[in-house]
Every structure is written in C-alpha cells, then in structure tokens.
N, C-alpha and C positions, 0 to 999 in steps of 0.2 A: 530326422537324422537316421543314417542307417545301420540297422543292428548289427550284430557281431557276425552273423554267419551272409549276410546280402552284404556286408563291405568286401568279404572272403570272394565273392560271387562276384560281385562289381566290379573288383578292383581292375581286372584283367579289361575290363571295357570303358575306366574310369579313366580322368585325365593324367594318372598315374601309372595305366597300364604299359607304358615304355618302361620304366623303371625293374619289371617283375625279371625279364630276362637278367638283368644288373645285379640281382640282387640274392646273393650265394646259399644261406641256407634259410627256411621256412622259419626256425624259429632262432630268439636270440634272448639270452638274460641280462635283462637292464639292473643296473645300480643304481639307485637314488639316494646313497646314502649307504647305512650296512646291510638293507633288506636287497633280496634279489627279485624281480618277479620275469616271471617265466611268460615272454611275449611270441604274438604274430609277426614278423617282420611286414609282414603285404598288410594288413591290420593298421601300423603304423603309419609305415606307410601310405597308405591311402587316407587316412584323416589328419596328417599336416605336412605342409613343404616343407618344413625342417627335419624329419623323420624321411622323408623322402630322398632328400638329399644327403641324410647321414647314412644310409643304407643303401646307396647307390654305388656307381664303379668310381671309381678314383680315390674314394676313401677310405680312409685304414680301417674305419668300424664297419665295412661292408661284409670283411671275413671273419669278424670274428666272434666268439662265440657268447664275450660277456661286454658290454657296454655301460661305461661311466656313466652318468647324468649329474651332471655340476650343479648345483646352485637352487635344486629344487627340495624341500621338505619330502621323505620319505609317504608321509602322511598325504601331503598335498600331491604328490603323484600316482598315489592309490585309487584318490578321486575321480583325478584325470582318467586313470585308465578304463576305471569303471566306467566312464563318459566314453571314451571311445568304444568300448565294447558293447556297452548296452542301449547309448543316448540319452542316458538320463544323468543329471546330476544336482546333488542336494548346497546348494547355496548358503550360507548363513552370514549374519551378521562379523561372526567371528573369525570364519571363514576366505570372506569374500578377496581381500586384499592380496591374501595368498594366494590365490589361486587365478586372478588375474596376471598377478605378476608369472605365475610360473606358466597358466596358457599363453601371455605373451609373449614370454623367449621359446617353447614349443610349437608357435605358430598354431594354436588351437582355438584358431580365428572363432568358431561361434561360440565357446566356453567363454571368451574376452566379451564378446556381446552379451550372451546373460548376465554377466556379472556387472556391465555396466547399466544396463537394466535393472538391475537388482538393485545399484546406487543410485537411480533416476529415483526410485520409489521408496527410499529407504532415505533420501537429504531430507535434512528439514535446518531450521535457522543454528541447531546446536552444534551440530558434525560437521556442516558444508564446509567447513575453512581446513578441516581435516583431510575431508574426500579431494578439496581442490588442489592441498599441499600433496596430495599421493599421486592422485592423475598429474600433479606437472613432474612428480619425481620419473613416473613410469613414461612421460611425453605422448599422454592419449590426447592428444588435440580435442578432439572431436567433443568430448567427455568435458574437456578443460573449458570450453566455454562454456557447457552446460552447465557445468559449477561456478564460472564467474558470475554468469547470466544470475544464478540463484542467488548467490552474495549479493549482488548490485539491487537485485529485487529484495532482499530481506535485512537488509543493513540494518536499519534501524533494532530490528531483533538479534542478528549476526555481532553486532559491535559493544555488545553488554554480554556476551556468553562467554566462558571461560577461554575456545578454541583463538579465540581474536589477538589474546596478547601473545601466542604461537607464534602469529604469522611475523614474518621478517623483516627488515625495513624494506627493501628492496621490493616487496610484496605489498606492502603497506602503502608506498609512497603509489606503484601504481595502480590500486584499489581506488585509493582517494583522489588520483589524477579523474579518475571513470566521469566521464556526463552522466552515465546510466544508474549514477546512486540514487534510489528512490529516496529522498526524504523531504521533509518539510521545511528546511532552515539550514542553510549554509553553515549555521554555530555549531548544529549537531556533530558535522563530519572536525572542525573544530574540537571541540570536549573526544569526538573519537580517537582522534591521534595522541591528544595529550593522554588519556587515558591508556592508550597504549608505550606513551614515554615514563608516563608514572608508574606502569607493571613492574618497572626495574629503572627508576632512577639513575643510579650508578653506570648501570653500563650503555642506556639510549639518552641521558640528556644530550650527548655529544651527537645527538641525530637529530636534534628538536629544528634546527633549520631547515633541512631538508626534508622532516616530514611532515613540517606544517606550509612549505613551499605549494601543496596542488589547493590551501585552503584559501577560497576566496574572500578575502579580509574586507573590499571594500561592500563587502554585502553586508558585513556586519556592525552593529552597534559597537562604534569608540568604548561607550559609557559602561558596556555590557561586559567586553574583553577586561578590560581595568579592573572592572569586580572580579572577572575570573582569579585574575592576575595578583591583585588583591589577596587574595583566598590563598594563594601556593605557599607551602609550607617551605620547600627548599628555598633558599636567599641565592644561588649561581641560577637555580634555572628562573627564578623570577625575575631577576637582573636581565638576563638573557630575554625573555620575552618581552619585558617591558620596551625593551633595545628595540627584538623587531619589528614590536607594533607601531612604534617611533617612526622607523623607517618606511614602513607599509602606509604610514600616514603619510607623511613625503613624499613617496614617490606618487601614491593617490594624487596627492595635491599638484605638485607639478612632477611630472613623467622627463625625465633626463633626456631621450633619446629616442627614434623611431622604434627602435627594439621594445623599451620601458612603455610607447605608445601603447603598442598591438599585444602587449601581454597586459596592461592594465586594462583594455579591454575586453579581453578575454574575461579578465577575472571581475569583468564588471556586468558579466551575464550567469544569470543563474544556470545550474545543471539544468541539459534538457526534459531528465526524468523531475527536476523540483519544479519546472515553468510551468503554472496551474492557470487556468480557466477559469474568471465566475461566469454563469450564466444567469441571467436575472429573467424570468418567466413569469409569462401575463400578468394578473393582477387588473388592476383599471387606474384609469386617470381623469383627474381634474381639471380644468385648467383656473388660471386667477379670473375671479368672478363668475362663472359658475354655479348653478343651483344645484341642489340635492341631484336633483334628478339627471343633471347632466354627465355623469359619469359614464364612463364609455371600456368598457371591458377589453382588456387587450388580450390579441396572438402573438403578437410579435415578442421575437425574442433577441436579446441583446448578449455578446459576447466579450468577457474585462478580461486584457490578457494584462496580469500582474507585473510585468516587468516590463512591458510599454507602455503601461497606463493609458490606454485607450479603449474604446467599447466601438463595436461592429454590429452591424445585425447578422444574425445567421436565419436557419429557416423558421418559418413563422406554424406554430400550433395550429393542427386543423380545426381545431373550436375553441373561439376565444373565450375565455374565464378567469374570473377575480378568487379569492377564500381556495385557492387549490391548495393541494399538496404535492410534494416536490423531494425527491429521496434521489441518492444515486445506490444502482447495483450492479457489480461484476460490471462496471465501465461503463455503461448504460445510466441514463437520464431520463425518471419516472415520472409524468404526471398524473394527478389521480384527481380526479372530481372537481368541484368547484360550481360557480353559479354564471349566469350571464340573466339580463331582466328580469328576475328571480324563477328563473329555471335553474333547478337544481341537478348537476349530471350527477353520473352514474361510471362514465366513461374514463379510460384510462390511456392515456399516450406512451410512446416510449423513444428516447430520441438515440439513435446511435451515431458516436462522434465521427466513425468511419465513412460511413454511408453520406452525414452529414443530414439526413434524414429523420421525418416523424413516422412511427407507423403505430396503430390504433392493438392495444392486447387487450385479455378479458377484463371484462368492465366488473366495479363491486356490486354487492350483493344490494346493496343500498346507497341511492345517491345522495353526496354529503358534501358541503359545503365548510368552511371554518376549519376544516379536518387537520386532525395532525398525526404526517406522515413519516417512518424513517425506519431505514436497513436495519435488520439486526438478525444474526447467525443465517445469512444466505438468505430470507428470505424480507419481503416486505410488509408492513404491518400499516395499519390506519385505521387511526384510533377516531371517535366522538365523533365530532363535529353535527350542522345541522340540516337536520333531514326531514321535509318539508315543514310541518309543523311544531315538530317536538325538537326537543337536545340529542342526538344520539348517544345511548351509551354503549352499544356495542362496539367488539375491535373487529376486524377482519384481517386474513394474513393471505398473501402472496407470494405464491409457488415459482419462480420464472420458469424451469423446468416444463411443471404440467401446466406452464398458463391456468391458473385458476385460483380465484380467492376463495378463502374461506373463512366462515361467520368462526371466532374459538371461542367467543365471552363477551362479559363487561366491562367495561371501566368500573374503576372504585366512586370515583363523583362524575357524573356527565359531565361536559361543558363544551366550547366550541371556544376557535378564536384565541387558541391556547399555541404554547410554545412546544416544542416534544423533539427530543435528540435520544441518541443512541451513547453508553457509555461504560464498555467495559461488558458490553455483554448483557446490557439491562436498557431499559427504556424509560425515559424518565417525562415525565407532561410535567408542565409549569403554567401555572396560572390560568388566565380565560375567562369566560362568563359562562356563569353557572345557572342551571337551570330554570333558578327563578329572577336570570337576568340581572344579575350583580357581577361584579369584577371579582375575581378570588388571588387571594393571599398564597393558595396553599399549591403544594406540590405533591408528587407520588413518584413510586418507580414500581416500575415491573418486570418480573421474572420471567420473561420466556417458557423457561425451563419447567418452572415447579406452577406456573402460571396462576401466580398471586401478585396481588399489590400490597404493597408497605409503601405508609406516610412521611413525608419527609418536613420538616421544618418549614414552620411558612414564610416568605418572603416578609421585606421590610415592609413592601409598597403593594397595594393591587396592583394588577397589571392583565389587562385584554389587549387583544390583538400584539399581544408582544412578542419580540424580536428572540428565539434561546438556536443557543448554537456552543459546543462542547470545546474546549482548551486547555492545555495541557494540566489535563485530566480535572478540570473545573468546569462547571456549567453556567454559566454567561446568560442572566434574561437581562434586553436592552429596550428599554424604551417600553412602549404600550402605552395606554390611555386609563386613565379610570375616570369616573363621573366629579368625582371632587376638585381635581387639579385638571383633567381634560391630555394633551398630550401630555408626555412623559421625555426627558432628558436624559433621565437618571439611568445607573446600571448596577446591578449588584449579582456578584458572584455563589456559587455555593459551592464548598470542599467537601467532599466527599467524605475525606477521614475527619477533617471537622466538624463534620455536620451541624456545620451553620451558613448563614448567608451574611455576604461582606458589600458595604458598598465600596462601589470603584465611584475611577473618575465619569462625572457624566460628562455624554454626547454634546458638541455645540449648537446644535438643532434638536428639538425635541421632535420625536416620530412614532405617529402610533402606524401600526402596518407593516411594519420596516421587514423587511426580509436580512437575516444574520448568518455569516457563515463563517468558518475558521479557515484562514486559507495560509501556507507555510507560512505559520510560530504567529500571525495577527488576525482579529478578526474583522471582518467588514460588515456594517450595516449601510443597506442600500435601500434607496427610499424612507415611501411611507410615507403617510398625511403630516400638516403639520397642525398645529393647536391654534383655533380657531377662539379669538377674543368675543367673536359676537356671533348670533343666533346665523351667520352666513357660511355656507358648506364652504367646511375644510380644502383646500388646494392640494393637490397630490407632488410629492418630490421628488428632484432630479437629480440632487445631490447623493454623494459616497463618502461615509466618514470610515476612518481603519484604525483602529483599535492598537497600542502595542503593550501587553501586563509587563513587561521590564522595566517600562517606563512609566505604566501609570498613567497613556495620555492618548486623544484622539484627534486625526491629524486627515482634513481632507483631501479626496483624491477627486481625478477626473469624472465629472458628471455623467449619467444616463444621456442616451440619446431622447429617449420621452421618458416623463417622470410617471410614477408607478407606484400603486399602495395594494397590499393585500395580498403581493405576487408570491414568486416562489426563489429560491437560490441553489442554482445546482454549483458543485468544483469538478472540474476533472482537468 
C-alpha cells in the first residue's frame, strides 16, 4: 500500500488524477463525531471512491472547509486514517467488526479485506454463528459463505455452543434445510432444533413445525423419537410433537400426492455430507472345504455405500495382504504392513478418494503383521504386531507432512492381532495374543501427549483377532476367538466414565477376524472367519451384520462381493 507522501505523488497519475482539478482546497477538517482531524483532501481521495466522489465537483462538501462523517466511531476513524496515511493497520479481536463496518461504507476496499482475513483466522466452532450473523447484517457475500461453509463443517461442535440459540428461526430453518451438514445421524440435527426450541420455550414452541420441517424423520427410529418425546417436560409441546411424528408416519406410509411423492423422497436420502463409504481392504479368503493352506491373500477392494446397501469394487491394492492395518487421515485411506505367504511387509499404501487411486508412501521402520493401526492428533500411529519371529513391542508414528515414521517407544504388554481405536485423544489396544501366545483379557490406553500407558479394566472374555471400533464415546470389542470357545458371537462395551465393561447383545454369526467400524450413530462388522466344529480350516465370511445401541440389536445387511478375514475397514 502506498505511504502518505507517494499517494501525495501518485495521486496526480492515479486512477483518481481527473478528480485533483475538481477539487478546491488541499486540505479539509473532517468530523467523526466531536473530534476534528485535520486531512489531505488528494490523500483521501485517492485511497477510496467514496472520498473521491465527496470531494469532487457537484457536491456541496467539495468547498467546504469542515466535513461531517456520519455513522463512524470517532475511534474507529482514527485507525482508518492512520491506514491510509501510513498502510499499516492494527486489527484486533475487539476491534474488527468496527472497522469493517465503517471501511465498508468508506469504501476502504483493502481495510474490508484484512479484516475478513482476520475472521478467516480467527472462526472457530464458538464465534462462527456470530461472525455469520454480522457478515449477513453488513451483506459480505463472499465472507457469508465462508462462514456458512464453516458452520455446515463444524455443526456438530457449532449446535452445543452458547452462539446456536442466537440464531433466528428463519436462520435456523435454513441451516438445517443444508445437505452440507457434516454429521453422523440425521437425529442429531433433530435434538439440534429442539434444542434450540427448548432455549425459550414460550416464545419458539409456536415454530416447532416449521423448524423441525428440513428434519428427515423417515431416517429416524419411530421407537427413538417416542423416547425423546417421552422425556419433554412441557405437556403442549409434547402433544404437538407427538401429533407430528403421527403425521410423518402417515405420510411415510402412504404419500397423498405427487407432491407428498418427491418430498418423501427427498427426505428419504441422507445429507450428502452424512452418505459414508465402508471400504473393506484385503485380508484373505477361504473358501468351503479348503485346507489350512489354501488361503489366498487379497488386493481387492470393496466399496458399501450405506444408503444403497450395495458393495462395488474400487481399485485393487498394489500388494495383496491379510493382518494389515488400515486408519483414515485428513480424508486419505492408510494401509500399513501386513503378510502374504508369510512374507512380512514393511510397506505402506495410501488411497485417495479423489484420484480414486493407490500410491506407495514411506514404509515402517519394521515390518509387522497383526499390527494395530489408528489416527490420533494429525498423525498416524502403529502399534505391536508380528515381526518375523518375535511379538513387536515397539510403536512407530507417522508424519503425512514429512512422509516419515518414526520408532517413539513401547507398548505396555506386546501382543498382535489385537483391537486398537482412537478416543478422545488417546489410544486405546483391546485384547490380542500375547507374547507367550495366549489370548488376553486386558486392555491399555495411551497418551500421545505425556506418552505413557495406564491399564484399563479387563474384559469379560479373551478375545484375539478381535473386532474394536469407538461409539458414541464407548468402545465396542466384537467377536474374536479364543482357544476355549474358538469363534466368538459375543460383544461387550466399555464406558469410559464407567470404567467398566458391559456385555451387549451378541452377533448372529460368530467371527473371529471380523473387521468393525462405526459408521453414522451404527456400527458394522464385516467378515471374518467362522468357528470351525472340527479340526477342518475355518471358511472366510461374506456376510455384514450392523449394530444399532438404541436398540440393543444386530440386524444384517447386503453381503461382500468375496468374503474376507483379517482384512481392514476404512469410512469416508
């Protein structure tokens, strides 16, 4: 930007230089309020078209010698003018709003830029409903979907913050109309709206129609609502709901009219930011009758789009292996090591959904088989597993950035063939076989951070080659084998603030192998061997059982293209 005495210089050969004949005396005292300050007219001029054009011919403040300023904080035009004289200007949180507003009726086009800048960097999930309510007051388009865009991405965070019950209905209803709301389960944006009828009862139950209208009801559990409904303390607005869920079942059922048609379908497709992906990744297969030795290590990879219940293939792994590990990061689909004829790699893949593509990044430090893999604070972690002839108990972590693992530690007990998820910030291994080849009970978590482990409660059941995958904020081991019972059915949970372990309901197939993953509010287990009555190798599955904890029940879905034990489970 240009300093105070090169805009003096410029101005006469700037896009403003017609103006300078126009323009009667050199200087003029502006008002902002009670302070005067003592300006350049050509100064002004030349750093905004509104200044330009008040100091030109035809208008009355061209002659004269003191000029009003309406509408601007004396304070905040202080700033301003230090910015146009010098080019610099001091931004603050406190600040900002002011001085956007008052460079955009001055036309002090790149003051308005920094300061939107300044809010690009400065939103986060607690403010953005604030920042979006002010850019749509002041009409910054540009800004205003930058802040819708952040809402629709941070919802889940956004719709529990204080700023949430701010917004309007009229703001509200079109938020929750958005496809672009990131969540996991159609009930959430549900509980969101109510929650924002319940901030003031008295004056929004008489909007509870219309802003529960963008929520797609037929996505949701009958049995689930009712309990909500159940729960409300007000007796008109329970009344009220219970009416529309009535209706929304009706019309679900039988649809009145082409109209009632093409909007129950609508409402009968998830948002496009909730429609998730499994991907289910190599592993190997059996087939019925089959010897030990017959297993055959898969590349191929299969794609379960949740809301058509079908599976596709997509591109197939450049080196087929079983015992992998399998993490997503920043949208990206990781694979890491694994075996094929007991070749043990070392190597790591990485699949991007864009590209549609595999391409090979830095491989670990030691190749592992059994390994258990999963994101935590940005980076990627892989823990145990078995490396050639011993247990591993080293961890190694994963840079994407610098492409490079690195060796940070131990594990607390080696083991392989173990469960491992991310939760809150911490990592948590479940079960496995332990170094002297037994099934174990017990569990750990670990701190990133302070990079120690603590002991967690041991499960009810041994469990190897078992299935763990994290739900609303409970961690889930499914299935597994142990030497005593062979496959496993069963599942049981552990709570965090409980810290205990609960059994659920079990699986109708019992699976050791099973690859487990949470995909919006259920979880699915896919695969896995089944439990073999006589000394004849186990058969690999093709079946997908889906999990729902509201209900307590598991409920199967459309089969694998080929069946698959030991593989991996990516969502996106």
């Amino acid at each position: 930007f240009l300093r105070a005495h090169e805009i003096l210089r410029a101005s006469l050969s700037s896009p403003f230089h017609h103006i300078s004949s126009g323009i009667m005396a050199p200087m003029v005292n502006c008002l902002p309020g009670c302070r005067v300050f003592k300006v350049h007219r050509l100064v002004l001029a030349a750093s905004s078209p509104y200044f330009a054009a008040l100091f030109s011919r035809g208008m009355s403040e061209a002659d004269k010698e003191e000029v009003e300023i309406l509408g601007v904080d004396t304070k905040v035009f202080e700033v301003l003018l230090d910015f146009v004289y010098t080019g610099t200007i001091n931004v603050t949180i406190e600040n900002v709003q002011e001085l956007m507003v008052a460079a955009d009726m001055l036309q002090l086009n790149e003051v308005v830029s920094i300061c939107g800048e300044f809010l690009k960097r400065h939103v986060d999930p607690s403010n953005c409903v604030g920042i979006f309510q002010f850019l749509e007051q002041i009409a910054c388009m540009e800004l205003l979907e930058f802040s819708e865009n952040y809402i629709h991405v941070h919802f889940l965070e956004v719709c529990i913050g204080d700023e949430f019950s701010g917004l309007s209905k009229d703001q509200i209803v079109k938020l929750l109309r958005s496809e672009e709301l990131r969540i996991e389960d159609e009930y959430q944006v549900f509980t969101a709206a109510m929650d924002w009828v319940l901030q003031d009862v008295a004056k929004r139950k008489k909007y509870v129609v219309e802003v529960l209208e963008p929520v797609r009801f037929p996505l949701l559990s009958p049995q689930r609502l009712f309990k909500y409904i159940e729960g409300m303390t007000d007796f008109s607005l329970r009344v009220a709901l219970q009416t529309l869920l009535k209706e929304y079942i009706e019309v679900t059922k039988s649809p009145k009219d082409k109209m009632h048609c093409q909007l129950h379908q609508v409402k009968m497709r998830p948002r496009r930011k909730a429609r998730k992906y499994v991907y289910a990744i190599g592993g190997y297969t059996r087939l019925q009758g089959g010897r030990w030795s017959d297993s055959r290590a898969l590349s191929c990879v299969e794609r379960f789009d949740t809301f058509s219940q079908y599976w596709t293939t997509v591109s197939s792994l450049h080196q087929a292996r079983s015992g992998l590990g399998v993490a997503v990061l920043e949208g990206m689909i990781y694979v890491v090591g694994g075996e094929k004829d007991s070749m043990i790699f070392d190597c790591t893949e990485r699949y991007d959904p864009v590209t549609k593509q595999w391409a090979a990044v830095a491989s670990l430090n030691f190749p592992r088989c059994g390994v258990g893999v999963c994101p935590c604070h940005g980076a990627l972690y892989a823990l145990g597993g078995w490396i050639g002839s011993e247990i591993g108990s080293s961890m190694e972590r994963y840079d994407p950035e610098e492409n490079k693992w690195e060796v940070i530690g131990n594990m607390a007990v080696p083991r392989y063939y173990f469960g491992c998820c991310e939760l809150q910030g911490f990592i948590y291994v479940i079960g496995g076989i332990s170094d002297e080849g037994t099934e174990l009970r017990s569990a750990e978590v670990y701190d990133p951070i302070s990079r120690r482990w603590s002991a967690l409660p041991v499960m009810l059941t041994r469990r190897a080659y078992v299935g763990v995958a994290c739900l609303n904020n409970c961690i889930y081991a499914v299935g597994g084998r142990n030497e005593a019972v062979g496959a496993l059915e069963t599942v049981e949970k552990y709570c965090p603030e409980q810290e205990k372990w609960l059994e659920v309901a079990s699986m109708s197939t019992a699976r050791a192998g099973a690859s487990v993953s949470a995909v919006n509010g259920l979880l699915y287990a896919v695969g896995g061997r089944a439990a073999s009555r006589t000394f004849s190798a186990p058969v690999t599955i093709d079946s997908v059982e889906v999990y729902d904890p509201h209900l307590d029940t598991w409920t199967e879905v459309g089969n694998m293209i080929a069946s698959r034990c030991d593989g991996g489970l990516a969502v996106l």
